[in-house]
NUPAFI-939877 format. One record per residue: residue in three letters; z, y, x of N, C-alpha, C in turn. Coordinates in steps of 0.1 Angstrom, whole numbers, plus 5000, padded with zeros to 4 digits. Example, Ala and Ser with C-alpha at 12.3 -4.5 7.8 and 13.67 -1.06 7.14 Angstrom:
2
ala507849435132507849555123507849675132 ser507149785128507149895137507950005129 
END
This chain:
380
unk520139887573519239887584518139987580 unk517940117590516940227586515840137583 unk514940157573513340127568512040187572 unk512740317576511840437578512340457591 unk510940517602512040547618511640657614 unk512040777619512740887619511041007620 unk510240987630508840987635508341037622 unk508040887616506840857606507640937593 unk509340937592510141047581509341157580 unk509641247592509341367594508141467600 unk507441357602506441397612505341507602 unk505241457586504441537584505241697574 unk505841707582506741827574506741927580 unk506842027577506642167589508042197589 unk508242197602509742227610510642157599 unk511042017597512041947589513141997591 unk514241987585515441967587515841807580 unk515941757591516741597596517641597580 unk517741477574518641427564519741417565 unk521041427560522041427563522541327574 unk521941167566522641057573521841077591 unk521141127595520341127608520741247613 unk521641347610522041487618523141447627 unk523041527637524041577646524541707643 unk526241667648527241777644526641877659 unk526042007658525842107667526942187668 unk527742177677529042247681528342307699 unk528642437694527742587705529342587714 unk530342567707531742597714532542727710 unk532042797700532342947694533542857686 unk534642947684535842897676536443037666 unk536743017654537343117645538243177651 unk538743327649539943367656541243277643 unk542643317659543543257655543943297634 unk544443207632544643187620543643177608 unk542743117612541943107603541542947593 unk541442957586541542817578540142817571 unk539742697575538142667570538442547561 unk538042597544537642557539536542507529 unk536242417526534642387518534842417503 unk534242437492534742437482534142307471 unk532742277484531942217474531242107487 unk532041997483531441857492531441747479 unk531041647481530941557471531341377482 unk531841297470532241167478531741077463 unk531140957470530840857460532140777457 unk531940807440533040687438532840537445 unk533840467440534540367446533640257440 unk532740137446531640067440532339977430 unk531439927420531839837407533239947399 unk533440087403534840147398534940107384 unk533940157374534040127363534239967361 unk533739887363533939737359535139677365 unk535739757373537339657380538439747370 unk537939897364539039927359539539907348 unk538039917336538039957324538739827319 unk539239837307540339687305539439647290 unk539539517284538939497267537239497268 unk537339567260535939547252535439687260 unk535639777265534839867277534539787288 unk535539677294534939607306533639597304 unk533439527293532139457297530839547287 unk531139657288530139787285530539907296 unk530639797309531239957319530039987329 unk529840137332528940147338529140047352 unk527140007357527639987369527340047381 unk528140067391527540137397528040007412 unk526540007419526639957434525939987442 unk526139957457525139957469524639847472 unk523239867472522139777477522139757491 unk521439627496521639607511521039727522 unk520339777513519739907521520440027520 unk522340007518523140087517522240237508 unk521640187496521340287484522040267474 unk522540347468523740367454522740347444 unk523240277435522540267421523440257409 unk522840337397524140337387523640307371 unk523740217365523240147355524440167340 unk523840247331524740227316523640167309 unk524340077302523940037289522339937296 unk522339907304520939867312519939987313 unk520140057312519240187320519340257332 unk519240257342519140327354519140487349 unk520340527362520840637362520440747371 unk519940637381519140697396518440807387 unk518340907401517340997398515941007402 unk515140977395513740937397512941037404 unk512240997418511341057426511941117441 unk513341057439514041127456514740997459 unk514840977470515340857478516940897476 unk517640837474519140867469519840837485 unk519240797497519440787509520040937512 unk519041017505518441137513519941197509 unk520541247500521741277494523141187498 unk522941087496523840977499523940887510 unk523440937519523740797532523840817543 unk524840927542525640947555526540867549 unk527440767561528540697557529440777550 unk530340897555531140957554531041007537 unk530040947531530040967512530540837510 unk531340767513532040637509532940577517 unk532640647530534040577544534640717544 unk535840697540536940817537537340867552 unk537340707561537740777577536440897579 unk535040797580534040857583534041027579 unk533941057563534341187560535341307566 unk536841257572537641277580537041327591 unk536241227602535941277612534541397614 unk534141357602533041487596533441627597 unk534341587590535541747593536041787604 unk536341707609536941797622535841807630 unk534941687634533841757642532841957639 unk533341937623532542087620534042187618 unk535042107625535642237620536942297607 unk536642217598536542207581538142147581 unk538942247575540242207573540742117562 unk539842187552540142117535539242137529 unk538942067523537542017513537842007501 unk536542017488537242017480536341907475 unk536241827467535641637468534741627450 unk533441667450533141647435532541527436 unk532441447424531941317419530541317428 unk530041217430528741217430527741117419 unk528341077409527741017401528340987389 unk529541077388530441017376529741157362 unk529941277369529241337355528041287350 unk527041227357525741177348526641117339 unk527641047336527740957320527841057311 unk527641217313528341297300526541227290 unk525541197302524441157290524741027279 unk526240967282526340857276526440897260 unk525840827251525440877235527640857228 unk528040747235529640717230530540817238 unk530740927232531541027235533340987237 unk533740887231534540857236534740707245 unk533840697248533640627258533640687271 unk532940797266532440887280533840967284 unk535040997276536340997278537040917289 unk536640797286538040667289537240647307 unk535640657305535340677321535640737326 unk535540897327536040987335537640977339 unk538240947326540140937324539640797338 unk539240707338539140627354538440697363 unk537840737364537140827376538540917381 unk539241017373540441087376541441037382 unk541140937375542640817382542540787400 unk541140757396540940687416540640787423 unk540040897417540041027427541141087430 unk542441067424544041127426544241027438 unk543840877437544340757447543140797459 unk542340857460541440877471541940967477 unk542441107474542541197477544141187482 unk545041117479546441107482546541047495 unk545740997504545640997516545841087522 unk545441207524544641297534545541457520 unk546441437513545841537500546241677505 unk546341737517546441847524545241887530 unk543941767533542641797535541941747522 unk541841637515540841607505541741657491 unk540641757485540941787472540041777461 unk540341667450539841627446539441697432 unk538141737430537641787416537641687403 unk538741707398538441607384537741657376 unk537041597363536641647357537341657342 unk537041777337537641777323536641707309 unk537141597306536341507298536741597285 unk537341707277537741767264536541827258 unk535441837271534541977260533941877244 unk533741777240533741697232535041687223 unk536341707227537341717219538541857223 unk537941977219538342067230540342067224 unk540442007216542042057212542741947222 unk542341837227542941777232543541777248 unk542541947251542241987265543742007273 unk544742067268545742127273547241997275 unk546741937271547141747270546341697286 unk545341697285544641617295545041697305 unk544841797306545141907322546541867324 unk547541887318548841847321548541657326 unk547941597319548141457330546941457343 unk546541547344545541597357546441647367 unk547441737362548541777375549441657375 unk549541587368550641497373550241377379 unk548741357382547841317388547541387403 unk548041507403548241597415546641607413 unk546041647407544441697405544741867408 unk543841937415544542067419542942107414 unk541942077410540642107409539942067395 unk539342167391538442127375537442147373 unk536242047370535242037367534642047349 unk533642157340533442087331531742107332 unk530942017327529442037327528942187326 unk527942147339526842327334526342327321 unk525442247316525142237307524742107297 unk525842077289525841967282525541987270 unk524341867266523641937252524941907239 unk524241987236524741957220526442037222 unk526942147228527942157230527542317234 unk528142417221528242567229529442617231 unk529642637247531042717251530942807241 unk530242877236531243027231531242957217 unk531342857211532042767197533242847196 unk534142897182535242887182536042767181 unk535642677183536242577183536442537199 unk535742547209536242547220537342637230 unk537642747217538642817224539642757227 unk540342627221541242577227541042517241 unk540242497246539742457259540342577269 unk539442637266539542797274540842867276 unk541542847265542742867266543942817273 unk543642647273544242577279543842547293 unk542842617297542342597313542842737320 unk543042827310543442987315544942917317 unk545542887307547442917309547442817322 unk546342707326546542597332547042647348 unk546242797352546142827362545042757373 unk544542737368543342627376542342677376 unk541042767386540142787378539242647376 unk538142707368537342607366536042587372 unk535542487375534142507381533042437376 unk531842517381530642467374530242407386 unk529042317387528342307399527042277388 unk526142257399524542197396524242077396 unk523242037387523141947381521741897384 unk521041777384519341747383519141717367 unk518541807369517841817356516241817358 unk515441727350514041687353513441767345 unk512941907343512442017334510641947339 unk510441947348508841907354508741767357 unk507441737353506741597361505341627367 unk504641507368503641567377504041617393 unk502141657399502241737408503641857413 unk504141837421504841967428506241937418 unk506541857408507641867399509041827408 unk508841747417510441737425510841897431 unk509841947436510242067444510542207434 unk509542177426510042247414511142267407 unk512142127403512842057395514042117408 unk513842117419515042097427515442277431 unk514242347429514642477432515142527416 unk514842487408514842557397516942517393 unk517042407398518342307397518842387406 unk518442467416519642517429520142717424 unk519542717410519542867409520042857392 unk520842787388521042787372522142887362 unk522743007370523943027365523543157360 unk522643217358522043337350522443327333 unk521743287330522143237316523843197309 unk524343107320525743057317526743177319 unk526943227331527643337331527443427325 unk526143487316525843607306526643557295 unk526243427288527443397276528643377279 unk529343337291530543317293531443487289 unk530343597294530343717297530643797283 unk528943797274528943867263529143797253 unk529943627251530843607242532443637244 unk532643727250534143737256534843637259 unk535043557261535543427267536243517281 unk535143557285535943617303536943727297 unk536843787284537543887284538843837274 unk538643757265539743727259541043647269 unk540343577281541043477287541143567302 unk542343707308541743727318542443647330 unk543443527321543943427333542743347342 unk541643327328540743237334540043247346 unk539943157352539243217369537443117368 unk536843097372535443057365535143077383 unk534342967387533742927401532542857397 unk531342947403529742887400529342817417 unk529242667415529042617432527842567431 unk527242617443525742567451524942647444 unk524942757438523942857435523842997442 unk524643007451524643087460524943187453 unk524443297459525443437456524143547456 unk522843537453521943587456521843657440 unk521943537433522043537417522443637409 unk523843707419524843797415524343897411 unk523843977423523644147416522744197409 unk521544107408520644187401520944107382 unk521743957387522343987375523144077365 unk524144097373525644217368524344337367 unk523544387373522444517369522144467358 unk521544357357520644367344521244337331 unk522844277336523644257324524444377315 unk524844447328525344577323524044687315 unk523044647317521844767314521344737300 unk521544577294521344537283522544547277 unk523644567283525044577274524844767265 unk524744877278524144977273523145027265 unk522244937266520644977260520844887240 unk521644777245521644717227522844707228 unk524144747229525244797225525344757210 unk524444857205525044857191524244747181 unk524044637185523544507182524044387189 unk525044397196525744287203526944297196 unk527744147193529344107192529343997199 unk530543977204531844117203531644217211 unk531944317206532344437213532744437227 unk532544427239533644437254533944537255 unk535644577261536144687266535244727275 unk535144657284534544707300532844657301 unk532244697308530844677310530744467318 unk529444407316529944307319530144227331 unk529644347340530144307358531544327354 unk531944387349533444427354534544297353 unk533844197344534744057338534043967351 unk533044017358532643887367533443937380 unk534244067387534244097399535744057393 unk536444087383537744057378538043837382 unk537143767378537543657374536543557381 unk535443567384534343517388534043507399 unk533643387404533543357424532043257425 unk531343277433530343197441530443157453 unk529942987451530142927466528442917464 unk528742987478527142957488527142867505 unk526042787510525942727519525742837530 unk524342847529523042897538522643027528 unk523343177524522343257522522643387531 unk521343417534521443517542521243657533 unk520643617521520143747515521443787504 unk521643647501523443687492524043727499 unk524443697514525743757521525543927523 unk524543927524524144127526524144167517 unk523544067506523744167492525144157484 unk526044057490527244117487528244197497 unk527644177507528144327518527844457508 unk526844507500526344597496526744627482 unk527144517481527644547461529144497458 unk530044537472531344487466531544347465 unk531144247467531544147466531744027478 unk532644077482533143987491534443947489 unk535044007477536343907468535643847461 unk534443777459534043697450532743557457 unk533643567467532343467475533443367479 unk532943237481533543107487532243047494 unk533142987509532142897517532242747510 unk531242707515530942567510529742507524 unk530142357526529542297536528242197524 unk528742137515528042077506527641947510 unk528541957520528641807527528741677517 unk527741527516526541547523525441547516 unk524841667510523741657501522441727513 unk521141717512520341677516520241897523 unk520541967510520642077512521542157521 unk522742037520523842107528523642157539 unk524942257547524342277565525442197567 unk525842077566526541997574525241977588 unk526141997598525741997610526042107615 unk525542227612525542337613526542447607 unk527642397603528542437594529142547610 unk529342537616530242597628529342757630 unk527842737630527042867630527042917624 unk527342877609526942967599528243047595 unk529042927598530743007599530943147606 unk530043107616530343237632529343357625 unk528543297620527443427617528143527599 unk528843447595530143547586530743597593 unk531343537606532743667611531943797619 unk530643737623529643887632529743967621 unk529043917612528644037599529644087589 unk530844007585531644077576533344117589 unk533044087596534244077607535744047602 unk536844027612537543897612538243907595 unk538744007595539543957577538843957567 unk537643957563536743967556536243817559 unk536143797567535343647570536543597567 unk537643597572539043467568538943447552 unk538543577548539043517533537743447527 unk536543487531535643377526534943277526 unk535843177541535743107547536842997543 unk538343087540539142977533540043027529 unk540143187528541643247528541543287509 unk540043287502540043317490540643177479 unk540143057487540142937487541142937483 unk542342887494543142897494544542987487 unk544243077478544643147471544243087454 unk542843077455542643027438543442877436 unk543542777446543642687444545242637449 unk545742747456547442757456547242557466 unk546242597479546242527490547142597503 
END
């Protein structure tokens, strides 16, 4: 039962945009030309309530996270007796459109906007990578994988489900785990943006990398809440700074070779949009030139050249990424995403924003980065 009427929500916000669970699907009546396949890259679904405590078997049962809905249909997720919630945003706001837990409900989400195939990330299962029992934090996700293969095998031509790869903690064991992720029919991989105590460019994680390249799969990062601010202005702070993180990560992915040793590897940065891109690759390539001869390893190629080779961004809503990748070559490296239902998403509005790609990049250029690039990384 709503707590808040809608009025006294928004009234004091300049020009709001409505929360997910309160939007209307805006359908103008404009339709893609024939053959075109709309896909999301980046939606999210709440696991399955109590998942952990119905699955875990022994002495995990009863150290399993909990996770449930309160009568005021809000998610809440508890390890070890500490709350997981994220402190200072109504978890409504993110979470409470039905269609993050009614699988029909998500279905008809889709077709109302359009949306052929989706691609389905946790909405609360990577927070356990903060869990201190590392192999604990294994045997969860190995259940998380499991019910998102049984979620997604309904619909598995529309719902594609992102598992996550639990190895960056045991990276030799990675090429083991991916093999029971395809046989799990898991077509999607997740590993943390940034999980402490753990540096991708380790040689010891090269077995990871390795095993994610031969896997054929790329990999993806998404964003994370991370509480850098408190105080005054710190949510809006904490949430812009959270919607722009991949500067840093793709430079070491970059000038530790990783992109170059691995050129199977395919690497997807979601919900940071694509704005990120060019003045990064400028300023990456200009420090590759300028201290050259103080950087290892050595790169063949300058270090845009490993990002336009292997490297893809999903954006919602940017107007300034889409022109600035009109202008720098990159429109083999863009993916749509509805981000369906986070507070940021344009669910609702997914059908305009679609139309306003095919005006500007026109029809084959819009197919592919609407769903036809999609559809290609992920062999949908």
């Amino acid at each position: 039962m709503e707590d808040i009427s809608l009025k006294s929500r928004y009234e004091d916000v300049i020009d709001p945009i409505l929360w997910p669970r309160d939007r209307a699907v805006v359908d103008d009546g404009w339709r893609p030309p024939a053959g075109t396949r709309i896909i999301s890259v980046d939606d999210h679904g709440m696991e399955e309530e109590h998942l952990w405590e119905k699955r875990l078997t022994g002495a995990d049962k009863e150290r399993a996270p909990k996770l449930w809905q309160s009568e005021d249909q809000r998610f809440h997720l508890e390890v070890d007796g500490q709350s997981y919630d994220i402190p200072g945003l109504d978890s409504a706001l993110a979470e409470g459109r039905p269609g993050m837990w009614d699988r029909d409900q998500r279905l008809a989400d889709m077709d109302a906007e359009g949306i052929d195939a989706s691609l389905i990330f946790h909405a609360r299962a990577m927070s356990l990578v903060r869990m201190k029992d590392k192999d604990f934090f294994t045997r969860c996700i190995d259940v998380y994988n499991e019910w998102l293969a049984e979620y997604c095998a309904v619909a598995p031509d529309r719902l594609i489900g992102v598992g996550i790869l639990p190895t960056i903690y045991n990276p030799d064991a990675s090429r083991e785990y991916i093999r029971k992720m395809k046989d799990l029919g898991i077509k999607a991989l997740q590993i943390p943006s940034a999980p402490k105590n753990v540096g991708y460019n380790a040689k010891e994680m090269e077995p990871m990398w390795a095993a994610i390249a031969e896997s054929g799969i790329p990999v993806m990062f998404h964003v994370g809440a991370y509480l850098e601010y408190s105080g005054f202005g710190a949510t809006g702070a904490n949430l812009t700074k959270n919607l722009g993180p991949y500067r840093p990560l793709w430079s070491l992915l970059a000038f530790s070779g990783i992109l170059e040793r691995h050129p199977g590897l395919n690497v997807v940065f979601c919900e940071g949009g694509i704005g990120w891109v060019p003045w990064t690759l400028q300023d990456a390539d200009r420090v590759y030139r300028s201290y050259g001869t103080e950087l290892k390893p050595k790169l063949k190629e300058l270090p845009s050249y490993y990002f336009k080779r292997q490297c893809y961004v999903a954006f919602m809503h940017d107007d300034v990424g889409l022109k600035q990748a009109k202008d720098y070559d990159l429109t083999d490296n863009i993916l749509w995403s509805c981000d369906y239902p986070h507070g940021e998403s344009i669910f609702g509005e997914s059908r305009s924003e679609i139309r306003k790609i095919f005006e500007m990049f026109g029809d084959e250029e819009a197919k592919k980065i609407v769903g036809g690039t999609a559809a290609r990384l992920w062999n949908l």
